[in-house]
C-alpha positions in Angstrom: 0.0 0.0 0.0 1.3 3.5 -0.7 2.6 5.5 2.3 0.5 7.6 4.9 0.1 10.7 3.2 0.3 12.0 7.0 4.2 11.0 6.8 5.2 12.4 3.7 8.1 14.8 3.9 9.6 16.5 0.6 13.2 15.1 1.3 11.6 11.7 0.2 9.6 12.5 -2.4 5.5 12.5 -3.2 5.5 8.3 -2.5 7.5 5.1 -1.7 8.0 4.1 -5.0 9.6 0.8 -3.9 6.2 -0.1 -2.2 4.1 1.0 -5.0 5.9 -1.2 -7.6 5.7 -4.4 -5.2 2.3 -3.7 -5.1 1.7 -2.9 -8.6 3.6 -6.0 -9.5 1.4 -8.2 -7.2 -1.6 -6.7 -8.5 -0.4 -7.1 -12.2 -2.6 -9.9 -14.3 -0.7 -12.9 -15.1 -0.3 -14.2 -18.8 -3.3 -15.2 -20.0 -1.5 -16.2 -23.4 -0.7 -19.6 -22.0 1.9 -22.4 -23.7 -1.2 -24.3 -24.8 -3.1 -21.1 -26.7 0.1 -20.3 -28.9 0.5 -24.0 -30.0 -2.8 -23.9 -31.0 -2.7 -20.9 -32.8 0.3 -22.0 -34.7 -2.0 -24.7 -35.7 -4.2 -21.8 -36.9 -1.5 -20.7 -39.3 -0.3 -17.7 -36.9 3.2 -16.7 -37.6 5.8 -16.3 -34.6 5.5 -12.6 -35.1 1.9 -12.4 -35.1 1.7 -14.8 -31.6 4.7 -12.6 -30.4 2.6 -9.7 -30.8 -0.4 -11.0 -29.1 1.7 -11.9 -26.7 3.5 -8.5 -26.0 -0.2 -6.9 -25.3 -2.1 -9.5 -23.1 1.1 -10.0 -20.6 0.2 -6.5 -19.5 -2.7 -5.2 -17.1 -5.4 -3.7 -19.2 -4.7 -0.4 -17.9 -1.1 -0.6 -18.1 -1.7 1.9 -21.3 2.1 3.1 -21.8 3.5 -0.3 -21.5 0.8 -1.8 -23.8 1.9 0.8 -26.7 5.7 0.6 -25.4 5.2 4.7 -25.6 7.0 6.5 -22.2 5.0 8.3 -19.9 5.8 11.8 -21.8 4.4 10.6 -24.8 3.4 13.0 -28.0 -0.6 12.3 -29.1 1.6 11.8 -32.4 3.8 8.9 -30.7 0.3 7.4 -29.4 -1.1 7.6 -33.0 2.2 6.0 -34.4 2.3 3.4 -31.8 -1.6 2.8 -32.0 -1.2 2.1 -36.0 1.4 -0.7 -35.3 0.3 -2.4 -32.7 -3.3 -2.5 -34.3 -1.8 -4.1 -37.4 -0.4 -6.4 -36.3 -3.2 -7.8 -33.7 -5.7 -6.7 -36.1 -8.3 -9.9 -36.1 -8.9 -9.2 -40.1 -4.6 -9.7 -40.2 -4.1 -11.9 -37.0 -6.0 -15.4 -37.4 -5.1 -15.8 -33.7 -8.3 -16.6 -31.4 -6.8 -13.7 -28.9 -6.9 -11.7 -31.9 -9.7 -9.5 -31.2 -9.1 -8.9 -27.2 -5.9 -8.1 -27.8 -7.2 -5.5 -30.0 -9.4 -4.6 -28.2 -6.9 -3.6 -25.6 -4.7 -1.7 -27.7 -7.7 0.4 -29.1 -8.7 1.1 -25.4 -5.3 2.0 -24.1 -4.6 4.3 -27.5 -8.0 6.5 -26.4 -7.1 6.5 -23.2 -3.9 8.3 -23.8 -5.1 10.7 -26.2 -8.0 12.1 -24.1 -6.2 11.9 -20.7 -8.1 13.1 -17.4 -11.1 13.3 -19.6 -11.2 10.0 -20.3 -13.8 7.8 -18.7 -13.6 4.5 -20.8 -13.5 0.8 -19.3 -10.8 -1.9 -20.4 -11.0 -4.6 -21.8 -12.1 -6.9 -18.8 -12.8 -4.7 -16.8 -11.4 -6.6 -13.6 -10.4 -5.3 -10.1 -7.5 -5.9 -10.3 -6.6 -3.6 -13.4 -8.3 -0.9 -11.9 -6.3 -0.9 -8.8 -3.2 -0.9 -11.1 -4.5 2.0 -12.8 -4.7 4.1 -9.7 -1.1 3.0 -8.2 0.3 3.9 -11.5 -1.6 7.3 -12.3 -1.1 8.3 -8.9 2.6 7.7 -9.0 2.6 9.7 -12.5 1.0 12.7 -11.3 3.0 13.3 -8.1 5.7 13.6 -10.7 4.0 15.8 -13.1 2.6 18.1 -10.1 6.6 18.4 -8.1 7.6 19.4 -12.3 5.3 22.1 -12.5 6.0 23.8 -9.3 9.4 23.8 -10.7 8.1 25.2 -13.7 6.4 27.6 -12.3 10.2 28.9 -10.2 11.6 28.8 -13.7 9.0 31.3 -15.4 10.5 34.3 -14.6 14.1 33.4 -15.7 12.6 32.1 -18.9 10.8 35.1 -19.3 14.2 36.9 -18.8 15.7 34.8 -21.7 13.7 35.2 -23.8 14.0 39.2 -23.8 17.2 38.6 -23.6 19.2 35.2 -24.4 22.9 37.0 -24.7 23.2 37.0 -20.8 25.0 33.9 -20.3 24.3 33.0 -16.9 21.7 30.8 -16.3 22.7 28.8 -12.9 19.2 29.5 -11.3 17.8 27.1 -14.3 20.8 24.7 -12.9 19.8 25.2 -9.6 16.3 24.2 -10.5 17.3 21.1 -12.7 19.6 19.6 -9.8 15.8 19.7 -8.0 14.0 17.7 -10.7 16.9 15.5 -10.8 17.0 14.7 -7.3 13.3 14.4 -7.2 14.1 11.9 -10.3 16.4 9.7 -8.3 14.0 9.6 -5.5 11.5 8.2 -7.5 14.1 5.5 -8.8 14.8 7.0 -12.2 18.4 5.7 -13.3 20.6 6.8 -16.1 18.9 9.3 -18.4 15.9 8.9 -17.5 16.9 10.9 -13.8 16.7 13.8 -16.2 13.3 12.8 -17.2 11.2 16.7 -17.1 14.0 18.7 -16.5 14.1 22.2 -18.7 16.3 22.6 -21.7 17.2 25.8 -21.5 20.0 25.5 -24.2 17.6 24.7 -26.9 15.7 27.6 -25.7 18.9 30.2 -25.4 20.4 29.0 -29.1 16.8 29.7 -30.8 16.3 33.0 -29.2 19.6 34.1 -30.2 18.8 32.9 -34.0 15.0 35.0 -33.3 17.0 38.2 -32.4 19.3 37.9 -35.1 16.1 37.4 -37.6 14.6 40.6 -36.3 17.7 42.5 -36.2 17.3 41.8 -40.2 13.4 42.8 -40.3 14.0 45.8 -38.8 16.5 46.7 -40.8 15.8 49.1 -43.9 17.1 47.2 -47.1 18.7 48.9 -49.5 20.4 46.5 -52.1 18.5 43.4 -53.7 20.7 40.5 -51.2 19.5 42.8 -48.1 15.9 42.4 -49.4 16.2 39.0 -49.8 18.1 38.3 -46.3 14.4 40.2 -44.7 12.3 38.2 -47.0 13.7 34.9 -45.8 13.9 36.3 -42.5 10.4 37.3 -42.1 9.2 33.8 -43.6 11.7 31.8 -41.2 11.0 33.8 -37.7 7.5 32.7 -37.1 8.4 29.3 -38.2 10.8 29.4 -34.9 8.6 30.4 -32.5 5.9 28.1 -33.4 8.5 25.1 -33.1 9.4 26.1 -29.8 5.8 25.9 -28.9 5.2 22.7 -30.2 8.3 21.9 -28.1 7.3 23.8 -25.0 4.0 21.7 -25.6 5.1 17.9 -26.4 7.3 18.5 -22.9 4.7 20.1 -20.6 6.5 23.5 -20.1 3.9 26.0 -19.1 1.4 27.7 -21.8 3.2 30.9 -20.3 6.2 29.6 -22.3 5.0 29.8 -25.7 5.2 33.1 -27.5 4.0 32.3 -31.4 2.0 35.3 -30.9 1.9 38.1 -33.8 1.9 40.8 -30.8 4.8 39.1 -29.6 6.8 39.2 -32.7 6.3 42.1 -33.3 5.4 41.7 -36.9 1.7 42.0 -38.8 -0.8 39.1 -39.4 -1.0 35.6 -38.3 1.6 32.8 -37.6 0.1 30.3 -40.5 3.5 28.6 -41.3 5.5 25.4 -39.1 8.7 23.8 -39.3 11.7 23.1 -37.1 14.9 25.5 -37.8 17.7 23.4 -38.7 20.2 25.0 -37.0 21.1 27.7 -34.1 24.3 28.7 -35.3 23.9 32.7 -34.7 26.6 32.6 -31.9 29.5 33.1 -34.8 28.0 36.3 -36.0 28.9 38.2 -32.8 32.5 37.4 -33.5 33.2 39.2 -36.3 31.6 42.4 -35.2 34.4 43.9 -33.8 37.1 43.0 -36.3 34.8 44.4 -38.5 34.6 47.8 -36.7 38.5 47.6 -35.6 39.1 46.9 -39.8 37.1 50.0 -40.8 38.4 52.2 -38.3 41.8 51.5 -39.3 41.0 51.8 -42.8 39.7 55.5 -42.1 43.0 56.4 -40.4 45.0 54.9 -43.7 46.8 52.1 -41.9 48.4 50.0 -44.0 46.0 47.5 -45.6 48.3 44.2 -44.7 47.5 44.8 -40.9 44.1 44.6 -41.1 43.1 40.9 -40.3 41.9 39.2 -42.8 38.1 37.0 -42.5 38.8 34.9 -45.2 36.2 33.7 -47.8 33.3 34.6 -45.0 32.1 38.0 -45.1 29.2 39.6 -43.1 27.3 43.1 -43.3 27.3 44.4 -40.3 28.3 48.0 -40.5 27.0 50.8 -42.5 29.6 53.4 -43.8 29.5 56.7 -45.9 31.6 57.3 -48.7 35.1 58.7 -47.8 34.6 62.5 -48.4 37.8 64.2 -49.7 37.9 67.1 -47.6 38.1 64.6 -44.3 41.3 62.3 -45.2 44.0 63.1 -43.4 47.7 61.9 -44.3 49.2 60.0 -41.3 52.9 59.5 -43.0 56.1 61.8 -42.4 55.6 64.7 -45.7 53.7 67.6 -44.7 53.2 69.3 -47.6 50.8 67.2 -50.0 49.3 68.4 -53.3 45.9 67.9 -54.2 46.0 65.6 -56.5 48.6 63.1 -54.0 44.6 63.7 -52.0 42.3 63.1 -54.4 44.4 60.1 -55.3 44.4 59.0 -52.1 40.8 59.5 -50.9 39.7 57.7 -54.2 42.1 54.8 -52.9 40.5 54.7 -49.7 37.4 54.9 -50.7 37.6 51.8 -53.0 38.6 49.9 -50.5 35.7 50.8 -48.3 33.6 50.0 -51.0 35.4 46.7 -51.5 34.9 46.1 -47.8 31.1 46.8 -47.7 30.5 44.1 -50.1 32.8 41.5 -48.9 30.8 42.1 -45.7 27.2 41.4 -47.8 28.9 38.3 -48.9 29.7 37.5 -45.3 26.1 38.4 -43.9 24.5 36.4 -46.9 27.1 33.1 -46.0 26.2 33.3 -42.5 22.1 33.3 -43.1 22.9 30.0 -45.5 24.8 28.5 -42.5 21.7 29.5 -40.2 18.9 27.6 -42.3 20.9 24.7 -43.9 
């Protein structure tokens, strides 16, 4: 029997899961696909496969819902729906010729609704038996302790997510550590091993990367385009950003983070109409784009004081936009070398040299921008 909850303290957890699973296990059915009703199916002209399957169904309780569609107890309606299509086919009593055929699909059918409508639903198993329902309860109980001790830590972690998400360069996130090590502990409490001990805890990471891609995106929309590759970078910017946020929902979603979380809000864009669009991103790599900002800015401002061109470091093939510059006027160069009296054409010469290789630069640095947007959806 589960523990008084008069002695429950929070150093050991919502239950005694070591007495709930002796007791779950003594009140588990016993195979009812006996030795002799597999022999005689194989006289029906069942294959091992198909008597395996019946048999991977009917040695659990009724009720036993995850087990029965070997789904974990996080499950996607969309993993239900998958596992629910191949478990039915292969019990399936129009497939199956197996005289346990039809309760074992019976089962699966039951244990598949059961699991899409949740709370709400108020179906009966297959048999209906005592015993099953008791199982039910152990195991439901057990799984919402969990999901209840999850969501008080979700609701710690709201404001902290709410800061990251206005602003995900920060790059200090230890209160989020702090309240993983909880769920973690919590985890090991309940008996969770390996990686299943970090079974709820919040990923962050995934969070910080996207956001970081996001203000990159609408750096871009803002952003008043003035040559056709600039137009295009907003284009595909304003096409992928919603796409982005609507992922993260569907992954907030699928791992029971708070409806707080999810932000595929127009408003919250910050851009007109409707989020109509979904699909993944590929890739977070807007971290690199950070890095060659200020070599950028220390390469033009050397270039405006005429320092020689071989000490400017060099990016390579990858160029990004990130800096707007005027044209070099030729009243404002100023000659940093030893001869004081220069003529105006030595100026005019040299103003037209500087300002070709600003020119030069500006457009490498389009190159770069329109590199590092390919590396961001690929």
């Amino acid at each position: 029997m589960p523990p008084d909850s008069q002695n429950y303290t929070r150093d050991r957890g919502f239950l005694d899961l070591l007495s709930i699973r002796s007791t779950s296990y003594l009140l588990r059915q016993p195979d009812h696909y006996t030795t002799q009703q597999k022999k005689a199916d194989r006289e029906r002209g069942c294959t091992e496969d198909q008597i395996s399957a019946i048999g991977s169904i009917l040695k659990y309780d009724p009720k036993e819902w995850y087990d029965i569609l070997a789904v974990s107890d996080t499950c996607t309606t969309e993993e239900v729906n998958q596992a629910y299509e191949e478990k039915s086919l292969a019990v399936h009593p129009k497939k199956n010729p197996s005289s346990e055929a039809y309760r074992a699909f019976q089962i699966v059918e039951n244990a598949a609704n059961a699991l899409r409508h949740g709370d709400e639903y108020k179906g009966e198993d297959a048999t209906n038996s005592e015993r099953s329902k008791g199982s039910r309860a152990i195991k439901t109980q057990e799984r919402a302790m969990t999901t209840l001790f999850q969501k008080e830590i979700y609701k710690l972690a709201t404001p902290y997510m709410e800061a990251l998400i206005e602003n995900p360069w920060l790059g200090n996130w230890k209160e989020l550590d702090q309240l993983n090590d909880h769920i973690k502990r919590q985890n090991e409490r309940d008996g969770k091993e390996g990686v299943d001990k970090f079974q709820g805890t919040i990923d962050y990471h995934t969070h910080v990367a996207m956001f970081k891609l996001v203000d990159e995106y609408k750096k871009l929309i803002k952003k008043t385009p003035t040559t056709p590759t600039e137009r295009r970078n907003q284009a595909m910017a304003e096409e992928k950003l919603p796409q982005i946020w609507q992922s993260l929902d569907v992954t907030n979603t699928a791992r029971g983070y708070p409806q707080s979380w999810n932000t595929s809000q127009p408003e919250t864009l910050g851009l007109p109409g409707s989020v109509t669009t979904a699909g993944p991103c590929k890739s977070t790599m807007s971290h690199i784009l950070p890095r060659y900002e200020k070599p950028a800015e220390g390469y033009m401002a050397k270039v405006m004081r005429n320092v020689p061109y071989q000490e400017v470091p060099s990016f390579g093939n990858v160029r990004p936009n990130l800096i707007k510059t005027e044209p070099l006027e030729e009243t404002k160069v100023i000659n940093t070398g030893p001869a004081q009296d220069i003529d105006m054409v030595s100026t005019h010469a040299l103003a037209k040299q500087l300002n070709n290789e600003v020119e030069g630069l500006k457009e490498q640095m389009n190159e770069m921008r329109t590199y590092m947007l390919q590396l961001l959806t690929c």
